[in-house]
Backbone as ProteinMPNN parsed JSONL, in Angstrom:
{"seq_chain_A": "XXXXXXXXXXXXXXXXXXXXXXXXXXXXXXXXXXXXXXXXXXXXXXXXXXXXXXX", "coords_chain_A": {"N_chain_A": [[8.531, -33.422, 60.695], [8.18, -32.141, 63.106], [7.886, -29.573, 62.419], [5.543, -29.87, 61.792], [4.196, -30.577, 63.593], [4.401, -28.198, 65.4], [3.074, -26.243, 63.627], [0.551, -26.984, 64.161], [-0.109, -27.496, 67.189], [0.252, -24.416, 67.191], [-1.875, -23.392, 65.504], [-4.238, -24.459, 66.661], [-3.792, -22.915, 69.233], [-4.342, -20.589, 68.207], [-6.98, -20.196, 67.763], [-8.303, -20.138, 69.576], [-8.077, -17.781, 70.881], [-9.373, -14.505, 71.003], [-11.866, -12.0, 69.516], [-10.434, -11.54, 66.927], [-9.721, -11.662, 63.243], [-10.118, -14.487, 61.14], [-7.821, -13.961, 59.092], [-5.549, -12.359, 60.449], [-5.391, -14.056, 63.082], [-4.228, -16.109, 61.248], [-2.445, -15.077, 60.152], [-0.482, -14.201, 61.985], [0.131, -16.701, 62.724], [1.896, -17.739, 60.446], [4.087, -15.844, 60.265], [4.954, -16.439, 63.573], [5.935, -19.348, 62.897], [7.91, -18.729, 60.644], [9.557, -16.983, 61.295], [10.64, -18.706, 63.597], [11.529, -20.692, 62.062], [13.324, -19.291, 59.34], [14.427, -20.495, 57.178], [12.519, -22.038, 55.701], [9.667, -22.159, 53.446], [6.58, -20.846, 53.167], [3.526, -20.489, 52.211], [0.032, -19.638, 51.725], [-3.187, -19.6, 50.951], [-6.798, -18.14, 51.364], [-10.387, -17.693, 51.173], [-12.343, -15.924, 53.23], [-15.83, -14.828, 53.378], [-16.165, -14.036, 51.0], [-13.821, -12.519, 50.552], [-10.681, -12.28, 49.258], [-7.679, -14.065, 50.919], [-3.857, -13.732, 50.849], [-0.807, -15.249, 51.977]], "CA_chain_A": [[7.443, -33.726, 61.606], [8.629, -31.025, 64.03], [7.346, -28.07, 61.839], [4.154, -29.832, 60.956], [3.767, -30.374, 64.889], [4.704, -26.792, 65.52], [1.988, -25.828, 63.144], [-1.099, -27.807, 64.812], [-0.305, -26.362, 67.864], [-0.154, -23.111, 66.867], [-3.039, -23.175, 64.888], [-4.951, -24.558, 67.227], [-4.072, -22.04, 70.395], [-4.808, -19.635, 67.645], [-8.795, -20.668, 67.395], [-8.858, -19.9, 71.512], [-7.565, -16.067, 70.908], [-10.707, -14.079, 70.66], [-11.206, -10.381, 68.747], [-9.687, -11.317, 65.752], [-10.469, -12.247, 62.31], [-9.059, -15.324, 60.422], [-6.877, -13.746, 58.568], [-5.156, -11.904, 61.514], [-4.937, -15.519, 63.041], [-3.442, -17.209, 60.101], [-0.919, -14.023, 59.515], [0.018, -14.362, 62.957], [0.597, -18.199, 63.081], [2.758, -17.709, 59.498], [5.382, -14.951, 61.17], [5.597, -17.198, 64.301], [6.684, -20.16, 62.048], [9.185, -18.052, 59.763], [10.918, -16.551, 63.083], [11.54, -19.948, 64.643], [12.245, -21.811, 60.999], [13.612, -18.61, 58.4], [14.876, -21.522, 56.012], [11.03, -22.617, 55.669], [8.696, -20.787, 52.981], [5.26, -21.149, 53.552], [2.271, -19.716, 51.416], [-1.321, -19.946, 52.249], [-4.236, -18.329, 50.828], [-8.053, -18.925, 51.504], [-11.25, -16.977, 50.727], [-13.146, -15.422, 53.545], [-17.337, -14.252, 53.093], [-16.242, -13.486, 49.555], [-12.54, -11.607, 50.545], [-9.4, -13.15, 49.006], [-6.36, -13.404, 51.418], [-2.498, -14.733, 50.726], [0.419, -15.007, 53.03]], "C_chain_A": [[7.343, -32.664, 62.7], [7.621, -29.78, 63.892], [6.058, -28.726, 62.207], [3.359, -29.506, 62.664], [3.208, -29.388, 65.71], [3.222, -25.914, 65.4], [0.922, -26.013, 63.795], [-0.965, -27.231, 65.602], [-0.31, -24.539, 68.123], [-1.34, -22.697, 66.003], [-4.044, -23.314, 66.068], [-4.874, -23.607, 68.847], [-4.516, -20.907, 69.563], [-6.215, -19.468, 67.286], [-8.974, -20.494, 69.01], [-8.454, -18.254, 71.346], [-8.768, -15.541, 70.204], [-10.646, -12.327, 69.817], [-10.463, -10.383, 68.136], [-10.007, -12.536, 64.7], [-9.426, -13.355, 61.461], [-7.646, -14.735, 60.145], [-5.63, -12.923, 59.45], [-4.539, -13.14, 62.334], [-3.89, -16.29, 62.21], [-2.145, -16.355, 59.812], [-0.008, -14.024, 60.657], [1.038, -15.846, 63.547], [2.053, -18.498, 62.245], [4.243, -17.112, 60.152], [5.705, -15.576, 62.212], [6.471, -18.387, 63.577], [7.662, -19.955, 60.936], [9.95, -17.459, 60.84], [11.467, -17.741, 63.407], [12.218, -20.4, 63.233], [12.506, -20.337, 59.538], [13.801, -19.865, 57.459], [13.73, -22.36, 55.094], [10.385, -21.424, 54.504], [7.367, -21.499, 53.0], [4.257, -20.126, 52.513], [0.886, -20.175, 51.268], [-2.055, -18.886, 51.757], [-6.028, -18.888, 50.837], [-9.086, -17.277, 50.892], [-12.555, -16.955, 52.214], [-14.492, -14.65, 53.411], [-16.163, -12.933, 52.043], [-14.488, -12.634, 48.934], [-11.592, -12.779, 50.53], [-8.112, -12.681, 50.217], [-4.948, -14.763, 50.958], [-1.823, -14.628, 51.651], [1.584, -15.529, 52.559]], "O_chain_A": [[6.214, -32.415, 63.123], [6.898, -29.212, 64.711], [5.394, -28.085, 63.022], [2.469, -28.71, 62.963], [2.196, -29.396, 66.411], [2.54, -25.303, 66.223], [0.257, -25.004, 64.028], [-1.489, -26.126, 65.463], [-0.764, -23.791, 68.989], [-1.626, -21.502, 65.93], [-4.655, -22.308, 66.429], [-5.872, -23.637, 69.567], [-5.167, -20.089, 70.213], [-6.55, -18.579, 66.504], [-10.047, -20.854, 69.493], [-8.945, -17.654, 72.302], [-9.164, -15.944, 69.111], [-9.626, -11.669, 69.616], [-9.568, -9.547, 68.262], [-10.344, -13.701, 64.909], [-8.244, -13.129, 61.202], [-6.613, -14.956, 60.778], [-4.572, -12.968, 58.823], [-3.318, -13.294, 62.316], [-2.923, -16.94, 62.607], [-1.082, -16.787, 59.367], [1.193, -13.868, 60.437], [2.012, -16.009, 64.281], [3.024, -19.092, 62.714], [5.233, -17.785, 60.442], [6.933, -15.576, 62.29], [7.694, -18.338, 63.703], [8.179, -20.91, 60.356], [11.144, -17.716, 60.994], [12.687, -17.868, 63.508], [13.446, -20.481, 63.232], [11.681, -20.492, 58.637], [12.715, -20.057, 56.913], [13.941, -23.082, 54.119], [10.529, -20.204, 54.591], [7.256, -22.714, 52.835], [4.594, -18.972, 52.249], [0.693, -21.196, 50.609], [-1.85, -17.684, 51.924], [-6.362, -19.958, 50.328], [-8.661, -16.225, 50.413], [-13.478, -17.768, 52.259], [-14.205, -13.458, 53.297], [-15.697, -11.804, 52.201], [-14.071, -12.323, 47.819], [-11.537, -13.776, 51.248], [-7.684, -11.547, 50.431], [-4.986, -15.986, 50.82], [-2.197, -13.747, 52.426], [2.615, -15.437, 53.226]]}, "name": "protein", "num_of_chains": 1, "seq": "XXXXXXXXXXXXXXXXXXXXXXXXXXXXXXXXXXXXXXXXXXXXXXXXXXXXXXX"}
């Protein structure tokens, strides 16, 4: 519950940080949550106006 917690708020101060594009956001939020929790694997991928991204 911790992580998932973790997550929400970091997602969501990450939608107030301006001059930068999703994926910049989302790559940013990933590396904060593997620093605090290494033992964690995480993998996320979405589709931006037509551009594939993974993490």
């Amino acid at each position: 519950m911790k992580i998932i917690t973790s997550f929400l708020i970091l997602l969501l101060s990450g939608q107030f940080v301006s001059a930068q594009s999703a994926a910049k956001k989302i790559d940013s939020i990933c590396k904060s949550i593997s620093n605090k929790n290494p033992e964690i694997g995480i993998s996320i991928g979405f589709v931006e106006n037509g551009k594939e991204y993974f993490f």
